[in-house]
C-alpha positions in Angstrom: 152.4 196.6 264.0 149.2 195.3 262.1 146.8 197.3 259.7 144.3 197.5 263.2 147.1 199.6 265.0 147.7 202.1 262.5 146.9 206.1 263.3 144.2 207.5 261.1 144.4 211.1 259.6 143.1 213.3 257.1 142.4 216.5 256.0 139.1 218.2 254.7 138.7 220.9 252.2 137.1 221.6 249.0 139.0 220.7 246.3 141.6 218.6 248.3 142.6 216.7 245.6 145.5 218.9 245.0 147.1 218.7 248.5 150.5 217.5 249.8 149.4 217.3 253.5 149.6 213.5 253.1 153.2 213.5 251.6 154.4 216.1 254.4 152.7 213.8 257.4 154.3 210.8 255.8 157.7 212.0 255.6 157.5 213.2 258.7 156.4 209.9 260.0 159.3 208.4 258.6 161.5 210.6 260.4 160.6 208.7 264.2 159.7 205.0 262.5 155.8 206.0 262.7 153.1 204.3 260.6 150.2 205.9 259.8 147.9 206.4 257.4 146.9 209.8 256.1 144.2 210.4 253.6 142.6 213.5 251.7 138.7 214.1 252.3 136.7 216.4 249.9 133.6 217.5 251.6 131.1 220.3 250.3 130.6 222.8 253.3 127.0 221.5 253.7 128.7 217.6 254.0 131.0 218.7 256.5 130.1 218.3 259.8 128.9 214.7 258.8 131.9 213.6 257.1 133.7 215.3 260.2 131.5 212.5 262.6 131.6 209.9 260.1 135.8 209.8 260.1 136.5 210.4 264.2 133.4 208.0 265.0 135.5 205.4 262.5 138.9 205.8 264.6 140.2 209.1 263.0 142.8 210.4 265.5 143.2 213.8 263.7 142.5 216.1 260.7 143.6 218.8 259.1 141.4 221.5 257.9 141.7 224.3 254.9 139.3 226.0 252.6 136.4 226.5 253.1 136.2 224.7 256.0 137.9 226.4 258.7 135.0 228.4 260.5 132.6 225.5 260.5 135.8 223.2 262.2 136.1 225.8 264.8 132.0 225.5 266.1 132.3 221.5 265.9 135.0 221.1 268.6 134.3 221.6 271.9 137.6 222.7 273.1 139.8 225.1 271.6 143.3 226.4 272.1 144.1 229.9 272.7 145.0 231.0 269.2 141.9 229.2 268.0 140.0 230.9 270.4 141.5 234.7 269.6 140.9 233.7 265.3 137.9 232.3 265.8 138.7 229.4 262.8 140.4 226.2 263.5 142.8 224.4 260.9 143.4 220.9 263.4 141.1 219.1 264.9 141.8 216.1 267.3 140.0 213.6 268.9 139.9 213.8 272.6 139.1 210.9 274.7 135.4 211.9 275.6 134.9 211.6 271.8 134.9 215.1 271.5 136.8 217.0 269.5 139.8 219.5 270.1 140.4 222.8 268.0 143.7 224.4 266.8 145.1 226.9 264.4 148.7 226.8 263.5 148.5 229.3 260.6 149.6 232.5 262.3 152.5 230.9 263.7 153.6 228.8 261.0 153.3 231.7 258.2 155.6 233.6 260.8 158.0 231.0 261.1 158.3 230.9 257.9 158.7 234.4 256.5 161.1 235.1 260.1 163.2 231.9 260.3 163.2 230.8 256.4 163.3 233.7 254.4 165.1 236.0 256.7 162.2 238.6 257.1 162.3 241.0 259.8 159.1 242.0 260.4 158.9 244.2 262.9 158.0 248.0 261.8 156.7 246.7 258.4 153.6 247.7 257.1 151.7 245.0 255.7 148.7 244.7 253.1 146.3 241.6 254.2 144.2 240.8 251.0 141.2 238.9 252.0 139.4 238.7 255.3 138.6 235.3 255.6 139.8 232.1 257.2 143.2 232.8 256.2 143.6 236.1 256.8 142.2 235.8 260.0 144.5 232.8 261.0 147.7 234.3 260.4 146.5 238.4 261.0 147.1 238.6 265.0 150.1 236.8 264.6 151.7 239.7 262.4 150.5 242.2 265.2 152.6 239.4 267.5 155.4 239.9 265.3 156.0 243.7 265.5 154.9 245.1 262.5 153.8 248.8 262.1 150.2 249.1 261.0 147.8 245.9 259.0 145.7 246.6 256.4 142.9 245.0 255.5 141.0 245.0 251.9 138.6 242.3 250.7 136.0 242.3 248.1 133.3 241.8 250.5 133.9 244.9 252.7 131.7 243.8 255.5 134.0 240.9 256.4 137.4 243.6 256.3 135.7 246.0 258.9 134.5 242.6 260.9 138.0 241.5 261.0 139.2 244.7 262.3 136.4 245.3 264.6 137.7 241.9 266.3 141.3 242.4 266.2 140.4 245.8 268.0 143.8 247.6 267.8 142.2 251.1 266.0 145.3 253.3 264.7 147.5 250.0 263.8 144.6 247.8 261.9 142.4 249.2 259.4 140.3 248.4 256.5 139.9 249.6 252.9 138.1 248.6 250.4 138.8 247.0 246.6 137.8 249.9 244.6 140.6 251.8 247.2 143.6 249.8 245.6 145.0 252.5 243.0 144.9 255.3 245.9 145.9 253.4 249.4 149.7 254.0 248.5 152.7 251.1 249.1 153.5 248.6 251.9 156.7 247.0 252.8 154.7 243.5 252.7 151.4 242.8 250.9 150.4 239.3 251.7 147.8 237.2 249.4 145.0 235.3 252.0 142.7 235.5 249.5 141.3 232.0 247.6 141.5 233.6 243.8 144.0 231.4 243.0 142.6 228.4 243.9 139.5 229.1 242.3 142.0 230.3 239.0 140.3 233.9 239.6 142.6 236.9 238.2 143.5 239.7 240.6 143.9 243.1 239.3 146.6 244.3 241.8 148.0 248.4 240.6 151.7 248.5 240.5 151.3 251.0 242.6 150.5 248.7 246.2 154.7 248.2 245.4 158.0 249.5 245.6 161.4 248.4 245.1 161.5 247.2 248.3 158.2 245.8 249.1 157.7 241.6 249.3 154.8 239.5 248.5 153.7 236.1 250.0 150.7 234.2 249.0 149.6 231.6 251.8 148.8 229.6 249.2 151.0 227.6 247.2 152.6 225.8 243.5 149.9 226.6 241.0 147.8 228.3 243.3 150.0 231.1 243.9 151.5 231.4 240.2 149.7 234.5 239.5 149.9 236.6 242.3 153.5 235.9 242.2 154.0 236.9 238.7 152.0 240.5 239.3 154.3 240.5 242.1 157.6 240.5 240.5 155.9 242.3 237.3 155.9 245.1 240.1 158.7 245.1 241.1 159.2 243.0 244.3 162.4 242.6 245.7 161.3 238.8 247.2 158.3 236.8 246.2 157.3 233.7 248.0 154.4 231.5 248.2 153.1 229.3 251.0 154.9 226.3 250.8 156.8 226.9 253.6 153.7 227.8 255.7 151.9 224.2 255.1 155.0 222.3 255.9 155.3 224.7 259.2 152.0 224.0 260.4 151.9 220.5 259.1 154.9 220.3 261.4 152.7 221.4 263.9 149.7 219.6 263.6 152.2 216.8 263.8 153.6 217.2 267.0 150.2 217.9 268.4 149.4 214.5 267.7 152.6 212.7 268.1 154.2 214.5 270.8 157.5 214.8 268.8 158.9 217.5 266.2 159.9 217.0 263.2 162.7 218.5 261.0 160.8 220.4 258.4 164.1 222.1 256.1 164.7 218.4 254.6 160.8 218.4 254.0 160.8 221.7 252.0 163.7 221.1 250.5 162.5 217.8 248.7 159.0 219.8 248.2 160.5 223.1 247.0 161.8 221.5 243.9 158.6 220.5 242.8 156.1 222.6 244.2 157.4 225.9 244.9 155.8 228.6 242.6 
């Protein structure tokens, strides 16, 4: 195979510096003898949609897309799967042969397959606290519906943005929003889940104790440094399990892969290797 025959991906966010998507795609690349190259690209949200053009006008055969991106990847496509469709934000884009581009989201399914399959979480007749209410909350928040839990609540700091995800999820009596000031009074969940970007921005949360019991779990999609602190608060509080979102990216990496190779790979050796490293 020369350098002219090798795939071109990349993913898109802002940072990016700090991502392992290129390790993940590369070891799974190893696993079925493929060669490709897979690189980061940092792009403000106003250089975007050009840097978008620039790499699948140059070859790119797919990207990955996270924070703060994932909105703005959804209107560039002009297909888009069904989940993309029902989030509204895209996290894959892939070249079609027209030259235009193809949208996907495997966040809801990949956070799912993780907490279900991984970690052993049953969700079904939990009730869950969603913090945040943007790209990531919305790409994994119909998937818990899918899942079976009891009732989804939704807090962000912006309350406009909670009642517009509930408003589009549309299930009134089993979604409903709250808002930040409401944290001390809005009583305990079995699972509070961190969509929020606080931690990769290094902002503090001030989480109550009281959003906790003995039995309640935290995840934080994000992951390793990112998810340090809402991790800690979360076993300060008592949690009985605390993960972060590790698993997740390696599950949707998986994903993205076999959207674009037509083959799965085995992700446990993946998160294995990554786990001791990266794992908050």
């Amino acid at each position: 195979m020369t350098a002219t025959d090798v795939s071109r991906f990349t993913v898109f966010g802002h940072p990016i510096s700090h991502s392992l998507s290129p390790e993940i795609q590369q070891a799974f690349a190893r696993q079925f003898g493929i060669n490709l190259e897979y690189t980061t690209t940092d792009a403000s949200p106003e250089a975007f949609p050009g840097a978008v053009a620039e790499f699948f006008n140059h070859g790119g055969r797919g990207a990955n897309v996270t924070l703060p991106h994932k909105r703005r990847a959804w209107e560039l496509a002009s297909t888009h799967s069904e989940q993309a469709r029902r989030v509204g934000t895209a996290n894959v884009l892939t070249a079609l042969a027209d030259g235009s581009l193809a949208a996907h989201n495997t966040d809801g399914d990949g956070f799912v397959r993780d907490l279900t399959e991984r970690h052993g979480l049953d969700l079904r007749d939990q009730t869950v606290l969603l913090l945040g209410a943007g790209g990531a909350a919305r790409g994994v928040a119909w998937n818990l519906l899918d899942a079976g839990i009891a009732s989804l609540t939704v807090v962000n700091r912006s309350p406009a943005a909670a009642d517009q995800l509930v408003d589009d999820i549309g299930e009134p009596g089993q979604v409903h929003s709250r808002y930040w000031a409401d944290l001390d009074s809005i009583g305990s969940y079995d699972l509070i889940v961190n969509a929020t970007s606080s931690g990769v921005l290094g902002q503090a949360m001030d989480l109550p104790f009281s959003l906790t019991t003995g039995r309640s779990q935290a995840y934080d999609l994000s992951y390793g440094a990112a998810a340090a602190g809402f991790l800690a608060w979360a076993r300060a509080a008592g949690c009985s399990h605390a993960w972060d979102g590790l698993g997740m990216l390696i599950e949707t990496a998986a994903d993205a892969f076999e959207l674009w190779h037509g083959q799965r790979p085995d992700t446990d050796p993946v998160y294995a290797e990554l786990v001791k490293r990266y794992a908050a």
